[in-house]
N, C-alpha and C positions, 0 to 999 in steps of 0.2 A: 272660368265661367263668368259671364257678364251679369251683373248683379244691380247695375242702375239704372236700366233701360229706363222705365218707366216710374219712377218714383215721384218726379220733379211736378208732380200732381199742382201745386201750388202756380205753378207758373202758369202763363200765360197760353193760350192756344195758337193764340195769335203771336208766339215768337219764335217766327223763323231764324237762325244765323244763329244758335244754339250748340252747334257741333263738336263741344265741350264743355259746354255749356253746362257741364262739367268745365422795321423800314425808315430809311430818314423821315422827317415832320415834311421836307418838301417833295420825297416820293410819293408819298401817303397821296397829300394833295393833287400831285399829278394824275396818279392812278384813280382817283373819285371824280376827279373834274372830267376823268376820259368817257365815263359814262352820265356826266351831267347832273351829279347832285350835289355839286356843292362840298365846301370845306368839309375835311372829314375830320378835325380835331375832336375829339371828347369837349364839351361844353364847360365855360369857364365855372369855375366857383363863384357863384351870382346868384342872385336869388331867382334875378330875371334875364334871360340865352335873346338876345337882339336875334331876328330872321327875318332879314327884309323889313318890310313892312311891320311885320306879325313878330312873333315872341313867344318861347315857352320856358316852364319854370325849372330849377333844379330840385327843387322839394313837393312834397304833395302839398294839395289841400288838407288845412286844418280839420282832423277824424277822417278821413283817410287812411286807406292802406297799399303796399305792395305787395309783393307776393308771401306767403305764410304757408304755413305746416296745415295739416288739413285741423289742426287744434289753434290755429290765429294764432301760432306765433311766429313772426319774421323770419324770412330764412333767407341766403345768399348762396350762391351757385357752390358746389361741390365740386372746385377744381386743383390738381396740383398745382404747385409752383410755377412750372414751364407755364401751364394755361392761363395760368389766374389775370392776365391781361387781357387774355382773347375774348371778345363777341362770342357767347355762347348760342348756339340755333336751340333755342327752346325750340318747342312744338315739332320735335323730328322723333323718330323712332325710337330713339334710343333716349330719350331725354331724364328718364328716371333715374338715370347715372348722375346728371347736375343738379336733378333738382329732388330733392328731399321731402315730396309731399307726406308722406308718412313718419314722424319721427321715431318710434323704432323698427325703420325700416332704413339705415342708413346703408344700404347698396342699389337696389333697383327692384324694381316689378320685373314681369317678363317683357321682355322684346322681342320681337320680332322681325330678325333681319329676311327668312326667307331665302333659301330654303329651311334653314335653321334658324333656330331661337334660343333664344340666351335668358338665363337670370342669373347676376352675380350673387354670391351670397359671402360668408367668411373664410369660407376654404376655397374660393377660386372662382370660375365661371359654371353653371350650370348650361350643358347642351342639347339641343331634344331635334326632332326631326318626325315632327306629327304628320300624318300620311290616312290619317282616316277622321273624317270631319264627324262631329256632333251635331247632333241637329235640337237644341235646347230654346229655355224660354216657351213655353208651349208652343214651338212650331214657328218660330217668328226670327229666328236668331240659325246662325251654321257658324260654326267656329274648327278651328283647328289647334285648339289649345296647346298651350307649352306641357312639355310634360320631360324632365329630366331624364335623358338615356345615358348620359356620364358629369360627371364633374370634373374638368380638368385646373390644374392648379398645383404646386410645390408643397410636398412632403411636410408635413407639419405648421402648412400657412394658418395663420388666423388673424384676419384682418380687421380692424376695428368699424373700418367701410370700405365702401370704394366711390374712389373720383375717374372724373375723367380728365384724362391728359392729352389725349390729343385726337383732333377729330377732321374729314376731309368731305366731299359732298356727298358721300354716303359711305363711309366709312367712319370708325371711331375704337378707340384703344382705352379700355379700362383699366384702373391701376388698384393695383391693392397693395399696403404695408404690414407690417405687425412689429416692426423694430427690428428683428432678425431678418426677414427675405423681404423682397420686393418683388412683382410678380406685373405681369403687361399681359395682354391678349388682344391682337387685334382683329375685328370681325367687321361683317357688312353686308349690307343687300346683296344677293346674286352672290355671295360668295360661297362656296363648299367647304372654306379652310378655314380654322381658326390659328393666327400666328403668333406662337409664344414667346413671353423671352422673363426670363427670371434666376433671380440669382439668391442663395442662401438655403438648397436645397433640392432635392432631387426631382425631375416630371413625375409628376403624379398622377394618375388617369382613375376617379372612382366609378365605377359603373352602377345603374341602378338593381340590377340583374348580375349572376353569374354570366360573362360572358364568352361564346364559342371564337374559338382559335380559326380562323382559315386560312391562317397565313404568316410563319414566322419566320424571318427571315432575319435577327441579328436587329438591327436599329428601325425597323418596318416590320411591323406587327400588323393583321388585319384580322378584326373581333367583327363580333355580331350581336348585336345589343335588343332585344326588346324587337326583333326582326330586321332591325336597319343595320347597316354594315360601315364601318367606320375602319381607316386607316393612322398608322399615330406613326413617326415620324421623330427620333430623338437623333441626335446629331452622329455621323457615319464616327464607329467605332463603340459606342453605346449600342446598348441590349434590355428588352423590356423583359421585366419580372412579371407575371402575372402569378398571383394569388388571388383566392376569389375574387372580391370583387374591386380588388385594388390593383391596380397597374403601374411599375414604376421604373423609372431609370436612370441610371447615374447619366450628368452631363457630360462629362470627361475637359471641365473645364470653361465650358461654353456654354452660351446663357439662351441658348435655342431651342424650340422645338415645335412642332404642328399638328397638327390633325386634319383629317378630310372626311367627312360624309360621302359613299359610296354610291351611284346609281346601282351598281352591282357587285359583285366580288371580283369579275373578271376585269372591272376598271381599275383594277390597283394599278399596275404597271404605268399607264398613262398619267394618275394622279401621281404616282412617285415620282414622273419627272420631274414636279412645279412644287415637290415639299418645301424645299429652300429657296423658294423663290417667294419672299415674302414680300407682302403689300406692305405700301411704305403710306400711299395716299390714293387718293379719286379726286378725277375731274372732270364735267359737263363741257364743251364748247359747244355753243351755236350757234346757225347763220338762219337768215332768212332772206330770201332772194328772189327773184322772180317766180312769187306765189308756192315758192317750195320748202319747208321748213325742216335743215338738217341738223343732228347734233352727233356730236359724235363721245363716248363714255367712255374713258382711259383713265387704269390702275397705271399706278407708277409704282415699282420692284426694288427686290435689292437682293441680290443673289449671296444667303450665308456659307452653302456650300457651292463649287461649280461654276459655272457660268452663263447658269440659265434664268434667262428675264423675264419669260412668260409665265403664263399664268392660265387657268381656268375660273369662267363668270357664265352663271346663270341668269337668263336673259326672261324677264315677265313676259307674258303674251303680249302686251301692248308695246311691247320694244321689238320681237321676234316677226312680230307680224309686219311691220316696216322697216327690215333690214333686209340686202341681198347679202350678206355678209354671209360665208361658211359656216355652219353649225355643225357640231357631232350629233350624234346618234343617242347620245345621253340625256336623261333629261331626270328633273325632279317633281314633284308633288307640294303645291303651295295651295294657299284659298285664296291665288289669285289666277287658279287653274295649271297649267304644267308651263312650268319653267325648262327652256331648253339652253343645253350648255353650247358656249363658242370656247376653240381655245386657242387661246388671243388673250392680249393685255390689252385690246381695244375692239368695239364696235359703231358702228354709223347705222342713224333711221334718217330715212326720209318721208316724208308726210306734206301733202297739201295744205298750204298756208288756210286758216282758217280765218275768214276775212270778218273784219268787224265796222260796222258802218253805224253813222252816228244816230241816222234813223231811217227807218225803210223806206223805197222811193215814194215819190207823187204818185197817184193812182187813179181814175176815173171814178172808184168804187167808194169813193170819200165824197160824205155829202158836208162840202165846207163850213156851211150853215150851223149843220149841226155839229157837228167836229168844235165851230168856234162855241157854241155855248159849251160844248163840256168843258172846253180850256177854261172860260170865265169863272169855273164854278170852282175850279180849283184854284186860280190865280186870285179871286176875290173872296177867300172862304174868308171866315173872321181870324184864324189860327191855321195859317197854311202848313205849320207843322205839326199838327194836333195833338200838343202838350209836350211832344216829343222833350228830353232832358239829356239823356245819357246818351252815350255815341252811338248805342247803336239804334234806336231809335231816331236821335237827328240823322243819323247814315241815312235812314230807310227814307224819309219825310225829304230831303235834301237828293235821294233818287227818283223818288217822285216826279219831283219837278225838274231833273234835268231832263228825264224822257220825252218830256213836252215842249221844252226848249225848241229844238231842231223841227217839232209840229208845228207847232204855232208860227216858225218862220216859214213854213212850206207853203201853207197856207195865206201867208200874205199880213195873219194878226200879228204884226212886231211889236204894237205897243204890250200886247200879251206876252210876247215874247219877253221886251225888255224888261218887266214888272217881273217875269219870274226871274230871270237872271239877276234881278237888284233881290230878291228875297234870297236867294240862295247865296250871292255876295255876301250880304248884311252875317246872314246866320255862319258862314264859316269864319269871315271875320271874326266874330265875336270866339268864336272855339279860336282861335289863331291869337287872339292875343293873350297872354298871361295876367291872371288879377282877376278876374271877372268870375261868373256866376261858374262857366265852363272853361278850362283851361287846357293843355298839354302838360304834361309834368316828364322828365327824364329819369331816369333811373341810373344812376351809373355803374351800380355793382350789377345791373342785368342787363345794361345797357338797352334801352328799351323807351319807346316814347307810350306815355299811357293816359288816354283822354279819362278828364273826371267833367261830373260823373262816370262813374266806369255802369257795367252791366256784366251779368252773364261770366265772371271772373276775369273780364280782361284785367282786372288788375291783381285779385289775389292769387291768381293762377296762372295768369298770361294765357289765356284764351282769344281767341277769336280774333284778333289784331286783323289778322286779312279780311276777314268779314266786315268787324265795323270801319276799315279806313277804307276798301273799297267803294264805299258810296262816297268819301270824300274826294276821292283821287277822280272817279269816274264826274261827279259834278264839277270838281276845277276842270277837267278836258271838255267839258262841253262850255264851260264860261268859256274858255282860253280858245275856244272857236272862234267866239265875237267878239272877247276883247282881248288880245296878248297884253297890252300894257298890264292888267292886273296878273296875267298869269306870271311874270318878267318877277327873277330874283330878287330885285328891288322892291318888288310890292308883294305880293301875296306864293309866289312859286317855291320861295326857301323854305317856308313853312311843308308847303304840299310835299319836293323835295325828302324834307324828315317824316314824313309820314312813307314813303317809298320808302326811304332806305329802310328805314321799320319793321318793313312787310316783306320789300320782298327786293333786298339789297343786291346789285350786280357783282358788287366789288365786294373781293376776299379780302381786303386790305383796310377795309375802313375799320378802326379802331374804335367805332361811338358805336357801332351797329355790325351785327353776324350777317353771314352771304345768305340771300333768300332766307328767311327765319323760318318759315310754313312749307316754304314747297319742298319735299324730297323729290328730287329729281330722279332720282333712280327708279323709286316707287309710283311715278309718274303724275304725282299727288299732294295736293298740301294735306298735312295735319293738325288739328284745334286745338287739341289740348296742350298747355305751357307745360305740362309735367309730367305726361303721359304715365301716372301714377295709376293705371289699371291692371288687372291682370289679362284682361284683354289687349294690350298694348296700346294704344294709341287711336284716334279717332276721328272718324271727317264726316260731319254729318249734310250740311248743305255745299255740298261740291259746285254749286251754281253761284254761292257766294265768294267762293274761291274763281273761280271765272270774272267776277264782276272785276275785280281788283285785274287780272289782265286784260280785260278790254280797254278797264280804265287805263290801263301805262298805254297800249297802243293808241286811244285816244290822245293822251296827255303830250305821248312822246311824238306824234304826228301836229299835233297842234302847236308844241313849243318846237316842234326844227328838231327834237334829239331823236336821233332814227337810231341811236343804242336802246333806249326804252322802247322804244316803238318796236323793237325787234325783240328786245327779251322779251315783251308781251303776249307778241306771238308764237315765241319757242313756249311759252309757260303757256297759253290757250291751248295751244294744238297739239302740245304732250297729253296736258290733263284733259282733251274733249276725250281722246281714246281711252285713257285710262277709266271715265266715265262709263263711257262706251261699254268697256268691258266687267269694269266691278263694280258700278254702282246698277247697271242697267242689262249686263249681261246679253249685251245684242247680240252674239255670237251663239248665245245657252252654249258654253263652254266652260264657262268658272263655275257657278252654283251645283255644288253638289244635286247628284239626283234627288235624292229625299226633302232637299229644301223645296218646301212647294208655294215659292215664289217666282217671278218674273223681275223682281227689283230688289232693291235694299233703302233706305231711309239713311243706313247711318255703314260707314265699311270703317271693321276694324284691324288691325293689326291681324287679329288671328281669325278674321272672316266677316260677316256683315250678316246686320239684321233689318226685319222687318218692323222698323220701327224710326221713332222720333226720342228727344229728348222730356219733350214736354206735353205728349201725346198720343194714344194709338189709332185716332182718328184716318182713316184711309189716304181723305184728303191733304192732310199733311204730310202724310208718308212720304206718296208719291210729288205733290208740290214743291216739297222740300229741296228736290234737288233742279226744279225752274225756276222759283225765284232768286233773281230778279230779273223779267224776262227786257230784254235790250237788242239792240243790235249787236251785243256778242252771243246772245242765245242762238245765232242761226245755226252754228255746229252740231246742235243737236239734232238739226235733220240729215244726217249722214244716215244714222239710222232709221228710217221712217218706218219698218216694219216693227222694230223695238218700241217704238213709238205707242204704235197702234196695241201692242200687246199690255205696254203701260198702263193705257185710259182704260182697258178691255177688263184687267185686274182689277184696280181703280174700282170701277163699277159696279165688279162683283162684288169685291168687299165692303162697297161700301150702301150696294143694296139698293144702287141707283145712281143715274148722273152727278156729279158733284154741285153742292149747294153752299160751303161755306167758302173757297179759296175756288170757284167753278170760273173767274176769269182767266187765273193764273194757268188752270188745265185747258180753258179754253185754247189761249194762245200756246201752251204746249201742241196740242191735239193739231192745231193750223197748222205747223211744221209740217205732218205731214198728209193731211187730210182737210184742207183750209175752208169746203164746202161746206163739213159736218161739224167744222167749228161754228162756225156762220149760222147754219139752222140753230145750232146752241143759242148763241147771243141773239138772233131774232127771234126766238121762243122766249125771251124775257123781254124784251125792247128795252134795253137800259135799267129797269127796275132790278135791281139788284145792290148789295152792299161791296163795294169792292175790296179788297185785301189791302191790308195797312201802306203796301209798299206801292199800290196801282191805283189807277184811276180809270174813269171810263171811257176820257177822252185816250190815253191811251191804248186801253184795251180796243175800243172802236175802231180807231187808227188801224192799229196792229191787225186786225181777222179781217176785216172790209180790206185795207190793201195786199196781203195774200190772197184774198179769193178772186182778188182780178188780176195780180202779174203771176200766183202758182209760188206753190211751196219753195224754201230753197234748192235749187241745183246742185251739191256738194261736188259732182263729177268736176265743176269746173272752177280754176279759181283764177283771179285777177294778180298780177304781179306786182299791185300798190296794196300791203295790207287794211286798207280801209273798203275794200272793195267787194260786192258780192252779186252773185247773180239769182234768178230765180227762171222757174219754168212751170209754162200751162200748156197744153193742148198741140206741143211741138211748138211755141215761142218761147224765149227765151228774154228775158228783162234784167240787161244790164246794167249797176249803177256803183259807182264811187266816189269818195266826196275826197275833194284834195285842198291840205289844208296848207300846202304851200301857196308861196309870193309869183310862180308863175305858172303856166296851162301846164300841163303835160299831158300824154295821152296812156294810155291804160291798156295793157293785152293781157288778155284773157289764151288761157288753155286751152280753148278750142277754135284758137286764133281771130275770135273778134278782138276789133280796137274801140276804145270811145276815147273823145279827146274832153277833160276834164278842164275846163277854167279856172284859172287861181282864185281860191276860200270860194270852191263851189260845189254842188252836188253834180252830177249830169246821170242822165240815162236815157239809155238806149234800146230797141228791139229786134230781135234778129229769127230766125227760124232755129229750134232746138236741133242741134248736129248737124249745121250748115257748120264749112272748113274745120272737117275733124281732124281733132291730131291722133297721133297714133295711139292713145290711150282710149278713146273715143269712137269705137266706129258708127257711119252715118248711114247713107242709102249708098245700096249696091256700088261700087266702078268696079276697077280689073283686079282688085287686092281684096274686096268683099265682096261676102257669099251671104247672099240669104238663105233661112233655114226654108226648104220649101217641104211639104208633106210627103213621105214616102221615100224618107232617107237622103235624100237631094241637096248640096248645096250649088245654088245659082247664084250668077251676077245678073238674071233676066230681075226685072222687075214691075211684070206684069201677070205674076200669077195671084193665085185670089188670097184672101187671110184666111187661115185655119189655126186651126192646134191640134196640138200630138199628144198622145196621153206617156205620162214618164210612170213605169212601173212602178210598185210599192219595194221599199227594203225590206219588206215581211218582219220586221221589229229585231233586225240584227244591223250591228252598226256594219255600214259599208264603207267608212269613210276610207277615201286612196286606190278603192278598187271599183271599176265599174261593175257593175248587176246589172243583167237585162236591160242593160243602156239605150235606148234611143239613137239610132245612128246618124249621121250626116255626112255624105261624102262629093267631092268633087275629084274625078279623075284629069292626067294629061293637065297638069299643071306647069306653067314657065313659069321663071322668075329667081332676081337674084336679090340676095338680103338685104334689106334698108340697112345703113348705120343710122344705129338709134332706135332702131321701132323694136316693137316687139310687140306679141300676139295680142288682142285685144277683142271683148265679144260683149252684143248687149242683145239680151234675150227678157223676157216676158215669160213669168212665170206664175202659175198659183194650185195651192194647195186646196182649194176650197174654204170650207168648212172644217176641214182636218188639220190634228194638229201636230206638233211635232215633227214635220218632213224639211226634208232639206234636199232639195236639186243640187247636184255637183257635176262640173264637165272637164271634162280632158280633151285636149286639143292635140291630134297625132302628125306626124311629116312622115312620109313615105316620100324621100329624096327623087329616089328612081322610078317609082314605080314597081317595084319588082315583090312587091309583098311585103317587104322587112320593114317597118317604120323606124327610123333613127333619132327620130326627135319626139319623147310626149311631154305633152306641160300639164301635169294637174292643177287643178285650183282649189281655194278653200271652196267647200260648201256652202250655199246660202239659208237659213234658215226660213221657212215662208210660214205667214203667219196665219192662225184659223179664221180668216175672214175672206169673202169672195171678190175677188175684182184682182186684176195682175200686179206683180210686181217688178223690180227690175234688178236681173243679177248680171251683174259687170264683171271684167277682170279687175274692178279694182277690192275684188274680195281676198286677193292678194293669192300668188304661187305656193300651192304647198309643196308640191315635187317636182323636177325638174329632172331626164335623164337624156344622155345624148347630145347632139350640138345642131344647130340649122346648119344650112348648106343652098347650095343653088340647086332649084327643083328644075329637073328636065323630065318634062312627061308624069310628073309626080303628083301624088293622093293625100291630099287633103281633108279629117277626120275628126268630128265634131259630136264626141258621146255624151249624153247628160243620162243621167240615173239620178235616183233617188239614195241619197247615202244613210239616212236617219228614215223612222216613223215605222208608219206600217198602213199604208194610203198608195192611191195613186196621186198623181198631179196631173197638170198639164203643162208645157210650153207652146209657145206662139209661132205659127209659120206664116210666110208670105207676109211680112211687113218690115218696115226700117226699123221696127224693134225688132227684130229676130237676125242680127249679124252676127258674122264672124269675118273681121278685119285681118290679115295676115301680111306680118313683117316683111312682106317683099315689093320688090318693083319689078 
């Protein structure tokens, strides 16, 4: 149970970024310079580490501290021998293993890998497999707590702790000793398995419960624990003993053994193929490429018995949902909603590049005049960083002012311009060199760079690192706009450099600094806390401040030439916008338990997420929490525009009215996807208002006055240069990208416009919304689209009148996969033979009213011949629509849920276009007779 929500009474209201708040020497080098940050030696024994221009120390500040026991005393990483060199990833999942925040707690808290969770204790690993959520905290919290179903572990271990010895991108192997045995397990996100290996004693399996027998078969035993079903796995020729609640087996020599969490009992057979096929490691690769961001997650094997390499992995929603990759039928129970199994030692997503631009284009809807007083106000205050001290506060003050950077040049004010840029110079400078009031200091036993003043435990705890260097990293990419010479490794860029590696390192290899510190990639998410010393596991409470920090690389890496940064950037934005998406924001309402009677979360934990902040329950923070810092990486957040609305909608309620204390920050949320009712907001104050520590007003003005004249983001379409993004109003479309190279290039977009970009420029363009759609996209009627017309009809005419169709209610049983009193659409006597490359694609207009809970879902059928039998259906996910009046829009890009059959060449063939309602207990409507109401189909 989570027991600090709300304690931190003392702090501040106003602090966001909180969310923990609680090889040879010349490989090395080669492998760090590939991704452009510079030598990777460990820092010399100096007081003072030379970086370019800049400088940081080896020791702290005088009264100072580094990381400590939650009782202030020092403590250093908890690793074996093998590890004790390696860059430990504080802030991941599993981090209670290295780090010892509790001193008599030398093993770990709970973790949670998902589907299973772990806590190691002295006799081995504890494993649980929670499947029914709590809804605690008076109503504000949903967890799915650890709760031990066995302890596996060797016959008379007692370990004095446990370290970790060896760990891979989301994976990791705990060790325990006691002088007589040694004992290993290695576990991990998405995994079913736990892989044993231990010597000086026989497998041991305790159960919490007597457990039932289903299945004994000599060295595979299959029990039933507390109602979850579990396979164990001792090496072929070995036999399990059960007695009550002890389970045991000789090794016969060999220092193996496994276990597996069942989807059911009838999955043994399948799971027994992959018992000995033990995980050895985990690794991410990704590319980003013409506007499409792929990764691909592969376990590496080692076959004990046999010679099999594969494997079974549980895939989160937010990875499932953007793979075509084969899935089984199996699946698990997480609080990050249902985990579906691949079986495979590797999977691939694809996702549109989520483009990040340095500021939103020129607008008509800007009144320059006043736009330039607001810049003056902030560029001439007396204390443009207002007292700011510690990092994260200069982060926040130092963000500020690079938002306005790129305004104030747009605008034509450069002396405004240059006056910020020299204060934001001056002030990193000063943090950049060692000696001064504000310093860097390293750490080498945690290898870790840690600005003093610290805040918020960046230093006693290793907290927040990605929060507070994000507004550093993001303010050098926008100096390094106008001036490279300062951003150049010679002057100011080595310094920024060790702030990256810090945060959110590329390279596995560097030996000063661990790969990504914060981001679990698997989990699709960074994490806050250095120590994740909870029993809730681990914790992210401002996810938008974790974003900052990748806009910033894509900035950073587009402004200095390194397209390796500028692309990790983008793999890390456009994993965690979905991961967002789905657990902080629940756009799908698929993760949140029914009983949770929220629409968001403030803070998501390892074992689920609550309705809350660290330092408040104020409504407005809640939901703020996870927009600040609103930038040109914030436009990903309009993907989901209906989640959106549901946001501000909660928001309101709870909070008994429109927001008044952080009501800029929800304004420019709310623009995303409603940019008009933003607008009447901020003309309902005229400026009179107190802006949020991290905003301003010439900002905030900027920001809602140019959405309500070029239209929320587009997310359908994306640019092939990651700096790139578009927006749409009223069927226009407003293209823009800033290119920060030495020559033009030209820029193509998704739906096949081009704009041609001048070197260190912005440009933008206008074009008509689904003018040359691609096949993702469909536009107005030709010979491959059908409009939806009233009375079951699909046509290519498009001259009949608009209407809508009323979509029956689900009567309050879920329908999801199966049509109900569906809505029909049909075109008979169809030709046509299959694009290479397309596939189905539909943009329909939909709305629930006033009602809430409903979800329209369609299936798209092929009748080849004609003859009755359809051969080809394509489900799709459901859309959820949200309880307010006015349409919405559901795409194929809600992604395939079922898929049976194959295309073929249609001769004379029937074309079929069902929507139902899968969820609620309403009607809807859909829209007929308009170029919103298509069905585009893969042929020519």
């Amino acid at each position: 149970m989570i027991e600090v929500l709300l304690v931190r009474t003392s702090l501040s209201r106003l602090a966001p970024g909180l969310a923990s708040r609680p090889a040879a020497a010349t490989l090395l080098a080669i492998a760090v310079a590939a991704v452009g940050l510079g030598p990777a030696a460990s820092p010399a024994a100096a007081a003072t580490i030379p970086a370019g221009a800049g400088s940081y120390s080896d020791s702290r500040p005088a009264g100072t501290s580094g990381p400590t026991t939650n009782t202030g005393a020092p403590v250093t990483p908890k690793l074996t021998t093998a590890a004790r060199d390696k860059p430990v990833p504080t802030n991941d999942w599993w981090s209670s293993l290295a780090y010892q925040r509790y001193g008599d707690n030398p093993y770990s808290t709970p973790m949670y890998g998902h589907p299973l969770t772990y806590q190691a204790k002295a006799s081995g690993l504890e494993v649980g497999y929670p499947t029914t959520p709590a809804i605690v905290g008076d109503g504000r919290q949903y967890e799915y707590a650890h709760k031990a179903d066995l302890t596996v572990g060797l016959s008379g271990l007692n370990s004095p702790d446990t370290k970790a010895d060896a760990w891979s991108d989301w994976t990791v192997t705990p060790y325990w000793a006691d002088g007589s045995r040694t004992f290993r397990a290695t576990i991990g996100h998405g995994m079913p398995f736990v892989y044993a290996k231990g010597s000086g004693g026989d497998a041991r399996i305790t159960t919490a419960s007597t457990p039932t027998v289903f299945s004994d078969d000599g060295n595979v035993l299959g029990i039933t624990v507390a109602g979850h079903h579990y396979a164990l796995f001792a090496p072929t020729g070995s036999d399990w003993n059960v007695s009550g609640t002890a389970i045991t087996a000789g090794l016969g020599g060999k220092d193996y053994f496994s276990l597996a969490v069942l989807p059911s009992t009838d999955a043994l057979a399948t799971y027994r193929k992959y018992a000995f096929s033990f995980v050895t490691g985990s690794q991410v690769a990704w590319q980003s490429t013409g506007g499409t961001v792929k990764a691909t997650y592969s376990l590496t094997t080692e076959a004990k018995e046999g010679t099999e390499r594969g494997t079974l992995q549980a895939l989160y929603r937010h990875q499932w949902l953007h793979t075509t990759d084969a899935l089984t039928p199996y699946t698990y129970v997480s609080p990050r909603g249902t985990m579906k199994v691949r079986e495979s030692a590797s999977f691939t997503t694809s996702q549109k590049n989520n483009g990040v631009v340095p500021a939103l284009p020129a607008s008509s809807g800007v009144d320059k005049a006043r736009l330039a007083g607001y810049l003056n106000e902030v560029a001439n205050a007396s204390d443009p960083f207002s007292g700011a001290a510690d990092t994260y506060w200069t982060g926040k003050a130092l963000g500020r002012l690079a938002q306005l950077v790129p305004v104030a040049d747009q605008i034509g004010e450069t002396t405004t311009r240059d006056k910020l840029l020299g204060l934001m110079k001056g002030r990193l400078q000063e943090w950049f060199t060692a000696g001064g009031a504000s310093e860097f200091s390293y750490d080498k036993d945690w290898k870790t760079l840690t600005g003093y003043p610290a805040s918020y435990g960046s230093d006693t705890e290793l907290n927040d690192h990605h929060f507070h260097y994000s507004y550093y990293v993001y303010a050098a990419a926008i100096i390094a706009q106008y001036d490279q010479a300062w951003a150049a490794d010679s002057a100011w860029g080595t310094m920024i450099k060790h702030l990256i590696r810090d945060t959110a390192n590329p390279s596995r290899t560097d030996s000063a600094y661990p790969f990504l510190r914060g981001f679990d990639v698997y989990a699709g998410h960074s994490w806050a806390s250095g120590h994740q010393g909870f029993a809730a596991g681990n914790n992210q409470e401002s996810s938008s401040e974790s974003i900052n920090l990748s806009a910033g690389l894509v900035l950073w890496g587009a402004a200095t030439g390194d397209n390796n940064l500028r692309d990790l950037g983008s793999f890390l934005l456009t994993t965690e916008s979905e991961a967002i998406t789905q657990y902080w924001f629940d756009a799908s309402q698929q993760v949140f338990p029914a009983s949770f009677g929220h629409d968001t979360v403030g803070m998501v934990w390892g074992s689920g997420g609550a309705y809350s902040t660290w330092w408040t329950a104020n409504p407005e923070e809640i939901h703020g929490i996870n927009v600040l810092p609103v930038t040109g990486g914030s436009l990903h957040l309009a993907r989901e525009k209906a989640a959106i609305k549901r946001n501000i909608a909660e928001m309101e309620r709870e909070n008994g009215g429109p927001a008044q204390e952080w009501r800029d920050l929800l304004w420019q949320f709310e623009s995303l996807s409603d940019p008009a009712a933003a607008k009447a907001k901020w003309d309902g104050v005229n400026g009179n208002y107190e802006p949020e520590q991290g905003e301003s007003k010439a900002h905030t003005y900027h920001w809602i006055n140019t959405l309500n004249t070029v239209g929320a983001p587009d997310m359908t379409v994306s640019g092939d240069l990651p700096t790139s993004a578009v927006f749409s109003k009223d069927g226009t479309r407003t293209y823009t990208a800033h290119n920060h190279g030495s020559t033009a290039r030209t820029v193509t977009f998704s739906d096949g416009k081009t704009l041609s970009v001048p070197a260190r420029s912005t440009a933008t363009s206008t074009g008509p919304g689904g003018s040359n759609p691609d096949p993702e996209e469909p536009g107005p009627s030709t010979g491959n689209t059908f409009r939806l017309k009233s009375g079951g009809v699909l046509t290519t005419a498009t001259t009949d009148p608009a209407g809508a169709d009323t979509v029956a209610s689900a009567d309050g049983v879920n329908r999801d996969g199966t049509p109900y009193r569906p809505t029909v659409y049909e075109v008979k006597k169809v030709n046509g033979k299959v694009a290479s490359g397309a596939a189905t694609a539909f943009r329909l207009r939909v709305d629930a009213g006033t009602k809430v809970g409903l979800a329209p879902q369609v299936r798209v059928s092929y009748d080849l011949t004609g003859d009755g039998t359809f051969d080809r259906a394509e489900t799709f996910r459901y859309f959820a629509t949200d309880p307010v009046n006015g349409w919405e829009e559901y795409t194929q890009a809600s992604g395939a849920q079922a898929t049976t059959g194959s295309l073929g060449e249609l001769k004379n063939g029937t074309v079929r276009l069902e929507v139902w309602n899968a969820l609620g207990n309403g009607t809807s409507q859909v829209q007929t007779g308009t170029d919103a109401a298509v069905l585009k189909i893969p042929y020519v």
